[in-house]
C-alpha positions as CSV (number, residue, x, y, z in Angstrom):
1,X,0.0,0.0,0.0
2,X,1.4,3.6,-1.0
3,X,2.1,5.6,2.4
4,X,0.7,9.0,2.0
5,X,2.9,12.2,1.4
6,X,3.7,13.8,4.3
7,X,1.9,18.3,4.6
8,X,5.7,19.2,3.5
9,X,6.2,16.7,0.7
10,X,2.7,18.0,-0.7
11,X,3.5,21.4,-0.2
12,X,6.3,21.3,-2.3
13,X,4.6,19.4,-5.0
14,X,2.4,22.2,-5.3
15,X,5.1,24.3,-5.4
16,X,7.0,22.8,-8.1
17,X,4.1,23.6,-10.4
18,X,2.0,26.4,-8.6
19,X,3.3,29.1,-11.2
20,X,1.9,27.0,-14.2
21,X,-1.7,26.3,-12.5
22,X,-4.3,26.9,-14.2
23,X,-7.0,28.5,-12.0
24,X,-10.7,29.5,-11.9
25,X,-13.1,30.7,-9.3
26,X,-15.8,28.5,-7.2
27,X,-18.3,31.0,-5.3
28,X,-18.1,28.9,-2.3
29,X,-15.0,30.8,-1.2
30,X,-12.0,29.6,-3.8
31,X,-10.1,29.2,-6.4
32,X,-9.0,25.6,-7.3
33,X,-6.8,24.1,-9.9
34,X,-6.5,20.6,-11.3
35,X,-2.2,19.7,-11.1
36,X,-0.9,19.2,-14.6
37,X,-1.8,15.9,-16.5
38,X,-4.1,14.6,-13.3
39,X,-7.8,14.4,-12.6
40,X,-7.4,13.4,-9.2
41,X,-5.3,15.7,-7.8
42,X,-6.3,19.9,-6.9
43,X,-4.9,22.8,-4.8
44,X,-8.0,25.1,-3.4
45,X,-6.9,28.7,-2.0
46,X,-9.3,29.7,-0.2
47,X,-10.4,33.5,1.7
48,X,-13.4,34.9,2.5
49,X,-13.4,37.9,-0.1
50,X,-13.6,35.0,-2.9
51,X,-16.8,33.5,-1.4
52,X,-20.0,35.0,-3.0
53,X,-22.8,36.8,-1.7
54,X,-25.8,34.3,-0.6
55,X,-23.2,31.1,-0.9
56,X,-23.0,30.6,2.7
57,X,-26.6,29.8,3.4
58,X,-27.8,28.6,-0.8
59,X,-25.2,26.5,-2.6
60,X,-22.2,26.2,-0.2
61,X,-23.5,23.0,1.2
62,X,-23.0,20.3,-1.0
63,X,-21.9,16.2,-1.8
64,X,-19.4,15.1,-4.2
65,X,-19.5,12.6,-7.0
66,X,-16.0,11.3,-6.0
67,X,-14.4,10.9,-2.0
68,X,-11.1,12.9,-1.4
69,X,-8.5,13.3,1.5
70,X,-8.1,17.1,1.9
71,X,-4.8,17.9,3.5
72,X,-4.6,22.1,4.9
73,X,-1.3,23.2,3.7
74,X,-1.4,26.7,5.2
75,X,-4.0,29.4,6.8
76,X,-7.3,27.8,8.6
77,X,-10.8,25.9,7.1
78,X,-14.1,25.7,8.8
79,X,-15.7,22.5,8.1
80,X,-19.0,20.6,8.9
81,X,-20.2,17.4,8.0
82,X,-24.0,17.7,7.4
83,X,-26.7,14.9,7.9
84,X,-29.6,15.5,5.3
85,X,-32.7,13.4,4.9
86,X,-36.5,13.8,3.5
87,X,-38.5,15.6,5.1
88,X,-41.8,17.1,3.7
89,X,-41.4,19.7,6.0
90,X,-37.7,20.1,6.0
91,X,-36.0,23.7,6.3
92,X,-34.1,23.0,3.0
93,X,-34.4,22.1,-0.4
94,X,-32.1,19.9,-2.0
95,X,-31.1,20.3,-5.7
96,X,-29.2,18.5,-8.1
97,X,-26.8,19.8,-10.2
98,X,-25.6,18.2,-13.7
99,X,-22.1,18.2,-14.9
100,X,-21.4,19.8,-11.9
101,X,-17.8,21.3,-12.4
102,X,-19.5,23.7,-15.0
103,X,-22.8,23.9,-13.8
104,X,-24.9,26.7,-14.5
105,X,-29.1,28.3,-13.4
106,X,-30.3,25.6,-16.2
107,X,-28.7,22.5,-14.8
108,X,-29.7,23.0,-11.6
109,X,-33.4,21.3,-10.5
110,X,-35.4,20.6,-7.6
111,X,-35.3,16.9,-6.3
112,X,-37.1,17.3,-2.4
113,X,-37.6,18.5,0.5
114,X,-34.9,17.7,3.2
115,X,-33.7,18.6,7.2
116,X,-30.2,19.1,7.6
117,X,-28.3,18.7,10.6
118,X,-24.9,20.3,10.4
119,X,-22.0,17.4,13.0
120,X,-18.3,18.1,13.6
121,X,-18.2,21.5,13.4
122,X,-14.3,22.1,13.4
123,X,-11.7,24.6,12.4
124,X,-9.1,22.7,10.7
125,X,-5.1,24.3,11.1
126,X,-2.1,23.8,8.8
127,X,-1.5,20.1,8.8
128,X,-4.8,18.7,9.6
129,X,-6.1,16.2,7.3
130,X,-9.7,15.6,6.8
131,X,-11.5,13.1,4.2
132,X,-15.3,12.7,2.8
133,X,-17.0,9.8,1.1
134,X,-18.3,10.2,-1.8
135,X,-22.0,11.7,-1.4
136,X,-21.9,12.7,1.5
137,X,-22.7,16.8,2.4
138,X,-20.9,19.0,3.7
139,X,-20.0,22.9,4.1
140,X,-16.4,24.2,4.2
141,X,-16.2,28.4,5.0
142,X,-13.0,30.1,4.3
143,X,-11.5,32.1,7.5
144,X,-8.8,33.4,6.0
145,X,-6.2,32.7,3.7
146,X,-5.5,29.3,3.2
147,X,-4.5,26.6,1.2
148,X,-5.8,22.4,0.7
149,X,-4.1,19.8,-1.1
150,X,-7.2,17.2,-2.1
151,X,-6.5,14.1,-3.3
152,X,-9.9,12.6,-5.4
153,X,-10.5,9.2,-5.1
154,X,-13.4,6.6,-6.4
155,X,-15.0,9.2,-8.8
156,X,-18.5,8.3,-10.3
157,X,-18.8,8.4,-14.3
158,X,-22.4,9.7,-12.9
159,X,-21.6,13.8,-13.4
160,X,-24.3,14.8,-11.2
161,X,-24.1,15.9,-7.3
162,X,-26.3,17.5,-4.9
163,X,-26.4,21.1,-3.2
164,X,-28.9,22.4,-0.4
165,X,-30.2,25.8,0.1
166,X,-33.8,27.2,2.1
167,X,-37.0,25.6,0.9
168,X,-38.0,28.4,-1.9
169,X,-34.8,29.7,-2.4
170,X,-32.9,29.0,-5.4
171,X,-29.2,28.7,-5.0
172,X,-26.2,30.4,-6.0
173,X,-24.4,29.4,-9.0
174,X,-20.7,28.7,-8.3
175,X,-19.2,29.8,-11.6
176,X,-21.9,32.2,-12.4
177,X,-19.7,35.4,-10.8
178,X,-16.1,34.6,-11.2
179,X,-14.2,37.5,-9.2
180,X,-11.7,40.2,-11.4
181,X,-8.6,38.5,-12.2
182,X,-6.5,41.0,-10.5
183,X,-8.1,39.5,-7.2
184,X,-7.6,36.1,-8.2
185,X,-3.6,37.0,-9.1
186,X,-3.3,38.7,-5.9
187,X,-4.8,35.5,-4.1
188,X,-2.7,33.0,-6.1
189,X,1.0,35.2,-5.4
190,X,-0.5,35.7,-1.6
191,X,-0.9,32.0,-1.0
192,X,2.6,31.1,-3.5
193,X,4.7,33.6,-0.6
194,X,2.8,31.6,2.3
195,X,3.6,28.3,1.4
196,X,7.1,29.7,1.3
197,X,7.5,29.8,-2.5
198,X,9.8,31.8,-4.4
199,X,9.2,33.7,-8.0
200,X,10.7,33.9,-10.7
201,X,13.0,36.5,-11.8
């Protein structure tokens, strides 16, 4: 069995290649790139100024069609795993998103009515490790700058997942409102100098 990389061997992995990253912008408080040549492999930087209005309570709780091991390489991460179940009277609707990396308003439908319960709220610090199955919700919030290492595992050819947000409430698209790329630039040299990278000349 492969033995994990250690936060510093991962670190400098993402290092080796952060420059050449190709980037774009998720509303629930990110910008994420895929490493060069791999689908299972991403660095998210996260901060509050890059989550978008109305995210926090319509859209930024969510499943996965694929379980990943997310590894915080710098800064802090709220996190909560969520229990969500039918309920005709539920507080929250949950809606399901197709081709999910790129949804958009018209992929997004209604399926029920659903109570959430959020467990394990937790701040995670530089080092922690934390991992989800696949399908199962949960919310992560930016608190300040920071940086994950996720590691995607037992992906589902099915390209749909799930998001939550208050019963009558549509939710925010995540790539609807990318921020200005001078933001995003600022972010990705902010969280390059944290990790302890150097630029090139």
């Amino acid at each position: 069995m492969t033995r994990p990389l250690t936060t510093d061997q991962l670190r400098e992995q993402a290092l080796a290649v952060w420059l050449d990253l190709e980037w774009r912008h998720h509303g629930t408080g990110m910008l994420q790139a895929y490493l060069p040549g791999r689908d299972d492999a991403r660095i998210h930087i996260w901060h509050p100024i890059l989550l978008l209005p109305g995210m926090t309570d319509s859209g930024g709780m969510h499943n996965h069609r694929f379980a990943f091991r997310s590894t915080v390489l710098c800064g802090s991460l709220a996190h909560s795993n969520l229990r969500v179940r039918p309920d005709p009277e539920g507080a929250y609707g949950e809606w399901q998103i197709d081709l999910a990396s790129r949804s958009e308003d018209k992929d997004i439908r209604l399926i029920q009515r659903v109570d959430m319960q959020r467990q394990d709220d937790v701040v995670f610090q530089t080092g922690a490790i934390y991992s989800l199955a696949k399908w199962q919700y949960h919310h992560a919030r930016p608190v300040n700058l920071g940086v994950t290492y996720v590691e995607i595992s037992d992906k589902s050819q099915d390209k749909r997942a799930s998001l939550l947000a208050p019963f009558g409430q549509k939710p925010v698209a995540a790539f609807g409102n990318p921020v200005h790329e001078s933001i995003a630039v600022g972010f990705i040299l902010a969280a390059h100098d944290m990790l302890g990278g150097r630029r090139r000349a």
